[in-house]
Residue, then its C-alpha position, 0 to 999 in steps of 0.5 A: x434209312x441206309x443211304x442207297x448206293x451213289x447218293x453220297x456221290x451225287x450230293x458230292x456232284x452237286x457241291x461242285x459248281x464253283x471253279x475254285x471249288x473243282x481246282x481245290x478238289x482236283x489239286x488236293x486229290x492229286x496231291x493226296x495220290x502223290x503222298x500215298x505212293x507208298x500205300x499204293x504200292x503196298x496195295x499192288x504189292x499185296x494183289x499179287x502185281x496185279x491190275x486186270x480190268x483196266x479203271x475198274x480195278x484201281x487200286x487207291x483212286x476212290x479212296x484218295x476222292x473220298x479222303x479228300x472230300x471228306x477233309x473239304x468238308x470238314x471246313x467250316x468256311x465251306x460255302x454252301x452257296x458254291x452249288x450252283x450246276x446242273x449235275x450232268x456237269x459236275x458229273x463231267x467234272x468229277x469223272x476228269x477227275x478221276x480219271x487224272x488220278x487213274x492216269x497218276x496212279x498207274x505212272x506211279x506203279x509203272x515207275x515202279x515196275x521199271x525199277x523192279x526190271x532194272x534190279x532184276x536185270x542188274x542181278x542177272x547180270x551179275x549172276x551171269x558174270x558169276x557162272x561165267x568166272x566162278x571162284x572154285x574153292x582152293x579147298x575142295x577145288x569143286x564147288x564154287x566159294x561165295x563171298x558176302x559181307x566178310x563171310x567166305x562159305x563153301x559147299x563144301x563146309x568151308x566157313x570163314x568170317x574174314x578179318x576183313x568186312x570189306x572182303x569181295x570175291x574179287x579181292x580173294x580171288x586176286x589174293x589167292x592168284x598173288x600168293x599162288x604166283x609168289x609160291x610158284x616164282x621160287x617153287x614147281x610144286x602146286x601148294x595145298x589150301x586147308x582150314x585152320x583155326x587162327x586167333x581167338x578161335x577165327x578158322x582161317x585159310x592156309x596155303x602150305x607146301x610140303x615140298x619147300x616147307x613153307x606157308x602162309x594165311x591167305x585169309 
């Protein structure tokens, strides 16, 4: 015969009485919801950053109560004689319960929420600094250079792989101004930039002069 729907509940309800026994539960489902912090927030991840529908929805609450039921009963020390309330209480007790975990649940994906902000913020910033001062291309002196992990790119097909792993857009920049500003303390002429191959088959950056017959590789 299936088991209507709330009876595991109410034999749940009924095994509540002692106040050991409620602190025991309360503090193993509170410490279950902690540990899960990275299945709840798959979970929220997965419903699209969603929780509509206030308690109703929760994402991981009746679970972690069911978990932490069935782990209680699976001792054998268990006393059956702890059963000793009316179920009006247990049922009192057992929503206060629940609703600790709603309130640890949703503090943990609000924290959540504020650290996706804060990166989200963080990369604005830093892109708005970027469309603010963009490093043009010395190549094309059009599109603007993107600098990652040692890799200089260009819209307009440059592509370089820097010696240096540590290479940043700063760093280039401020090493293209010093070679420009060498260049310039001895000649007028406004050097030119090209891509050329360097050693074992690295492309490398060029600045050269035809009016003082003179180079250098910037990177």
């Amino acid at each position: 015969m299936a088991e209507r729907p709330g009876s595991r509940h109410r034999s749940l309800y009924k095994l509540m009485g002692s106040p050991p026994w409620k602190e025991a539960f309360r503090q193993g489902c509170l410490e279950r919801m902690r540990n899960s912090r990275d299945r709840l927030l798959s979970k929220y991840r997965q419903a699209g950053g969603s929780m509509s529908g206030g308690a109703q929805n929760t994402l991981l609450v009746q679970e972690v109560m069911e978990e932490e039921w069935n782990a209680l009963q699976s001792v054998e020390s268990c006393p059956q004689a702890w059963a000793q309330l009316e179920e009006p209480m247990d049922l009192a007790v057992l929503e206060e319960i629940q609703q600790e975990l709603i309130d640890q649940e949703q503090s943990i994906i609000s924290e959540y929420e504020k650290s996706l902000q804060f990166d989200e913020q963080c990369l604005s910033v830093m892109l708005a600094e970027w469309e603010a001062n963009p490093l043009i291309c010395p190549v094309c002196t059009k599109y603007n250079l993107r600098v990652a992990s040692g890799l200089v790119v260009c819209q307009c097909g440059l592509y370089i792989q820097s010696h240096s792993p540590e290479m940043t857009e700063q760093k280039l920049r401020a090493c293209l101004e010093d070679s420009v500003n060498e260049h310039s303390a001895h000649c007028p002429h406004t050097p030119e930039f090209s891509v050329t191959e360097g050693t074992e088959e690295k492309s490398c950056l060029l600045m050269s002069c035809l009016a003082c017959d003179t180079w250098a590789v910037i990177l």
